[in-house]
VEXVORO-421402 format. One line per field, with one value per residue: x, y, z of N, C-alpha, C, O in turn. Coordinates in pm, whole numbers, m for minus. Layout:
! residues N
nc1 <- (X	...)
nc2 <- (Y	...)
nc3 <- (Z	...)
cac1 <- (X	...)
cac2 <- (Y	...)
cac3 <- (Z	...)
cc1 <- (X	...)
cc2 <- (Y	...)
cc3 <- (Z	...)
oc1 <- (X	...)
oc2 <- (Y	...)
oc3 <- (Z	...)
! end
This chain:
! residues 87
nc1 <- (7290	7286	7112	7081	6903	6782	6748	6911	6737	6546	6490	6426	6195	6292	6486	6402	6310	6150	5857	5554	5477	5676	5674	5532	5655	5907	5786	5702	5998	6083	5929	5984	6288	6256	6186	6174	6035	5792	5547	5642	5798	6005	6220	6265	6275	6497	6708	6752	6779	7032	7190	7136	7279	7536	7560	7550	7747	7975	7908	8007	8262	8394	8644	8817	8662	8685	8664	8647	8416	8190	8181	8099	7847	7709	7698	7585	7367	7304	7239	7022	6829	6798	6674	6432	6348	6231	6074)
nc2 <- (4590	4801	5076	5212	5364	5577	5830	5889	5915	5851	5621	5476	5309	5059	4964	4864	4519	4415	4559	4603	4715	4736	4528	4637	4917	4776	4627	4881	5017	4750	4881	5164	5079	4968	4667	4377	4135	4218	4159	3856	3571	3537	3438	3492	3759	3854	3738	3893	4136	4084	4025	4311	4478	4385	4436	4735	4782	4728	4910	5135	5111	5008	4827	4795	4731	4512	4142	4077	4310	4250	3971	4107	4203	3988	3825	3968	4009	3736	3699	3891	3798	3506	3598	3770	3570	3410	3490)
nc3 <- (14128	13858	13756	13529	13373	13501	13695	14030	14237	14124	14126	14358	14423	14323	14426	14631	14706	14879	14921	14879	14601	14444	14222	14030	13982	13900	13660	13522	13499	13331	13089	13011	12964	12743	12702	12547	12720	12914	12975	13014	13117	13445	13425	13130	13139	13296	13169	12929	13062	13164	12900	12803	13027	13003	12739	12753	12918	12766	12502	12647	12738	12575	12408	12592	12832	13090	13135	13420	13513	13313	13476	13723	13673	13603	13847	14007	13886	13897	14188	14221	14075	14237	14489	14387	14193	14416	14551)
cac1 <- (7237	7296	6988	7109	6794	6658	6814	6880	6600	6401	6522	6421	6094	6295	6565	6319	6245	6017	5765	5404	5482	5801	5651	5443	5841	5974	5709	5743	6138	6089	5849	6095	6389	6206	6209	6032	5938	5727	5466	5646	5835	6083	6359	6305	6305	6624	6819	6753	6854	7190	7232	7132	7356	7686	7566	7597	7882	8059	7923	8048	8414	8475	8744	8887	8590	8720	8600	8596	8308	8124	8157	8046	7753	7645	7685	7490	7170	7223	7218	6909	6799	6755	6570	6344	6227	6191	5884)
cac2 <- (4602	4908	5108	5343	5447	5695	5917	5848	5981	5769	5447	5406	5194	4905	4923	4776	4433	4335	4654	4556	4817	4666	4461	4757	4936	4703	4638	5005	4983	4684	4915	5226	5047	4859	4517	4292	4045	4253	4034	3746	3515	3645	3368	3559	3912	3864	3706	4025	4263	4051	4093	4445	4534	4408	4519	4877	4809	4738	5033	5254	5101	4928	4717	4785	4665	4379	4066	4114	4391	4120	3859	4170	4217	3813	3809	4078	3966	3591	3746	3955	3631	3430	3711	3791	3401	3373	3598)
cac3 <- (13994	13785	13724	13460	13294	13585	13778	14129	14285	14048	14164	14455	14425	14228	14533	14816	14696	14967	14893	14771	14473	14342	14102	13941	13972	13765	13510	13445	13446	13185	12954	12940	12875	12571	12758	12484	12763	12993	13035	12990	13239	13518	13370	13051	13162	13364	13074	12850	13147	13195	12841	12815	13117	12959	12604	12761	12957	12635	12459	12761	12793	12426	12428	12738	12902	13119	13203	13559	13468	13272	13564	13822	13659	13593	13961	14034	13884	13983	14328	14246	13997	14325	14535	14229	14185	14525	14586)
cc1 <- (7237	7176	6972	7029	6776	6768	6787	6787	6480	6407	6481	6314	6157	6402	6486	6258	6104	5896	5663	5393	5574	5773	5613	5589	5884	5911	5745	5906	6137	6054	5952	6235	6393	6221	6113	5976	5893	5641	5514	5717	5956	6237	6350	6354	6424	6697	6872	6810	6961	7196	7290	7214	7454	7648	7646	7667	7988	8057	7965	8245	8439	8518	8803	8798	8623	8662	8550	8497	8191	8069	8063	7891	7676	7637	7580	7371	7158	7177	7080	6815	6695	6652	6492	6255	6160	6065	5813)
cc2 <- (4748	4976	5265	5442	5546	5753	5878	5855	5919	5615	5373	5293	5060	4884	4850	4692	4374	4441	4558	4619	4789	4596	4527	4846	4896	4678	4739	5047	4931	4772	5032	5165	4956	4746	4418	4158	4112	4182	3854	3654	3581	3587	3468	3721	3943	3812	3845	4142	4227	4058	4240	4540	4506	4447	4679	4941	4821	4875	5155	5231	5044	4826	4710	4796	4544	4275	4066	4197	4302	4033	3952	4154	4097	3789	3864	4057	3831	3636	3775	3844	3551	3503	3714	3673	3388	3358	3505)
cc3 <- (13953	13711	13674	13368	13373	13674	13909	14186	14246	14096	14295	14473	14359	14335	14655	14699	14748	14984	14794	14675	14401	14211	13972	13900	13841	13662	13446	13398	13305	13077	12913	12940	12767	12579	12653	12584	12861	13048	12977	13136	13333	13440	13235	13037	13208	13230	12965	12935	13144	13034	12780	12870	13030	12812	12641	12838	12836	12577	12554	12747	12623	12461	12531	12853	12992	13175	13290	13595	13491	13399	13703	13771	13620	13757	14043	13999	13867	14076	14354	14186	14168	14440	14469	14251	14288	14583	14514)
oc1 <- (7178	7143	6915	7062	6743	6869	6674	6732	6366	6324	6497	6345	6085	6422	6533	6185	6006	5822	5677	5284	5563	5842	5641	5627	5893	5967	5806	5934	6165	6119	6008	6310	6485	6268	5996	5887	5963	5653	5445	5679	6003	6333	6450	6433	6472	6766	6986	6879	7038	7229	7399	7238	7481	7743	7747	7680	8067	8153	7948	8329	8553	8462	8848	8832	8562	8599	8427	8464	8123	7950	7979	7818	7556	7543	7509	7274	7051	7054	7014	6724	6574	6549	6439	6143	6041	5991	5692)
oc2 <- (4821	4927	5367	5547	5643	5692	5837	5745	5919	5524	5255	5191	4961	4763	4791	4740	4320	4407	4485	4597	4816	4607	4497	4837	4948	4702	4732	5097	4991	4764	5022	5251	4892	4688	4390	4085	4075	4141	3767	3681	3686	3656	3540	3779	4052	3907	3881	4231	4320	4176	4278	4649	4604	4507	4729	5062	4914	4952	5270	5321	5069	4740	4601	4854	4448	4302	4057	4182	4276	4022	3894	4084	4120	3715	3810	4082	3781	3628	3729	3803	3549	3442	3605	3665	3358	3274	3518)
oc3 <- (14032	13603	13713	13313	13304	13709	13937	14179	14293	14092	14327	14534	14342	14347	14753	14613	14698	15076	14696	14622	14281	14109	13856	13783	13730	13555	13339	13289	13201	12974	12804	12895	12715	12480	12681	12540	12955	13164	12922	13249	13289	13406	13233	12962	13174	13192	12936	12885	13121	13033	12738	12819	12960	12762	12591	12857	12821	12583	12515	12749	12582	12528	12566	12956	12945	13277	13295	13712	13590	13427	13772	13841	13606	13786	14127	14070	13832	14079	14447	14258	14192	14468	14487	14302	14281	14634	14499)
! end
Protein backbone atom coordinates (compact mmCIF):
# COMPACT_ATOMS: atom_id res chain seq x y z
CA UNK A 1 0.00 0.00 0.00
CA UNK A 2 1.33 3.36 -1.00
CA UNK A 3 1.54 5.78 1.84
CA UNK A 4 2.21 8.95 -0.01
CA UNK A 5 1.06 11.54 2.38
CA UNK A 6 4.17 11.29 4.98
CA UNK A 7 7.45 10.95 4.49
CA UNK A 8 9.12 7.78 5.11
CA UNK A 9 10.14 8.11 8.41
CA UNK A 10 6.55 8.93 9.15
CA UNK A 11 5.14 5.75 8.13
CA UNK A 12 6.16 3.56 10.09
CA UNK A 13 3.35 3.16 12.77
CA UNK A 14 0.67 2.31 9.88
CA UNK A 15 3.39 -0.42 8.54
CA UNK A 16 3.11 -2.89 11.70
CA UNK A 17 -0.42 -4.04 11.58
CA UNK A 18 -0.35 -6.16 14.58
CA UNK A 19 0.86 -3.01 16.97
CA UNK A 20 -1.71 -1.94 19.75
CA UNK A 21 -1.17 1.75 18.19
CA UNK A 22 -2.06 1.04 14.61
CA UNK A 23 -5.45 1.82 14.89
CA UNK A 24 -4.77 5.36 16.53
CA UNK A 25 -1.98 5.41 13.16
CA UNK A 26 -4.51 5.13 10.91
CA UNK A 27 -7.28 7.18 12.34
CA UNK A 28 -4.75 9.94 12.17
CA UNK A 29 -3.68 8.91 8.52
CA UNK A 30 -7.57 9.02 7.68
CA UNK A 31 -7.89 12.74 9.29
CA UNK A 32 -4.83 14.28 7.29
CA UNK A 33 -5.64 12.96 4.15
CA UNK A 34 -9.37 14.40 4.51
CA UNK A 35 -10.90 10.83 4.82
CA UNK A 36 -14.72 11.79 5.20
CA UNK A 37 -15.31 8.36 6.84
CA UNK A 38 -13.09 8.48 9.86
CA UNK A 39 -15.34 7.34 12.19
CA UNK A 40 -17.22 5.43 10.06
CA UNK A 41 -16.96 1.70 8.99
CA UNK A 42 -13.61 -0.07 7.88
CA UNK A 43 -15.70 -1.37 4.49
CA UNK A 44 -16.22 2.32 4.01
CA UNK A 45 -12.90 3.76 4.79
CA UNK A 46 -11.12 1.27 2.55
CA UNK A 47 -13.35 1.95 -0.50
CA UNK A 48 -12.40 5.79 -0.38
CA UNK A 49 -8.59 4.90 0.04
CA UNK A 50 -8.87 2.45 -3.11
CA UNK A 51 -10.43 5.22 -4.76
CA UNK A 52 -8.21 7.90 -3.57
CA UNK A 53 -5.12 5.75 -4.42
CA UNK A 54 -5.94 5.37 -8.18
CA UNK A 55 -7.48 8.95 -8.27
CA UNK A 56 -3.77 10.02 -7.60
CA UNK A 57 -2.27 7.51 -9.58
CA UNK A 58 -4.08 9.04 -12.48
CA UNK A 59 -3.27 12.52 -11.56
CA UNK A 60 0.52 11.44 -11.36
CA UNK A 61 0.69 9.41 -14.78
CA UNK A 62 -2.52 10.86 -16.89
CA UNK A 63 -3.26 8.90 -19.59
CA UNK A 64 -0.54 6.73 -19.68
CA UNK A 65 -1.45 5.42 -16.47
CA UNK A 66 -1.99 1.71 -17.16
CA UNK A 67 -4.27 -0.65 -16.07
CA UNK A 68 -1.90 -2.95 -14.66
CA UNK A 69 -1.22 0.13 -12.06
CA UNK A 70 -4.97 0.25 -11.37
CA UNK A 71 -5.19 -3.65 -10.87
CA UNK A 72 -1.71 -3.30 -8.55
CA UNK A 73 -3.21 -1.15 -6.41
CA UNK A 74 -6.99 -3.01 -6.09
CA UNK A 75 -4.81 -5.83 -5.09
CA UNK A 76 -2.96 -4.22 -2.74
CA UNK A 77 -5.67 -3.12 -0.46
CA UNK A 78 -7.79 -6.36 -0.97
CA UNK A 79 -4.67 -7.89 0.51
CA UNK A 80 -4.52 -5.26 3.28
CA UNK A 81 -8.75 -5.27 3.03
CA UNK A 82 -8.55 -8.87 4.44
CA UNK A 83 -5.81 -8.21 7.22
CA UNK A 84 -7.65 -4.94 8.26
CA UNK A 85 -11.23 -6.85 8.76
CA UNK A 86 -9.63 -9.45 10.33
CA UNK A 87 -8.54 -7.78 13.62
Amino acid sequence: MKIRHYKIEDRQGLGKLDSLDWEKHFKKYLEDIECPFVDSSKLNQLEWLLQYAIKLEYSDNGESSSVLICFEIIYSYFTFLCDYCVQ
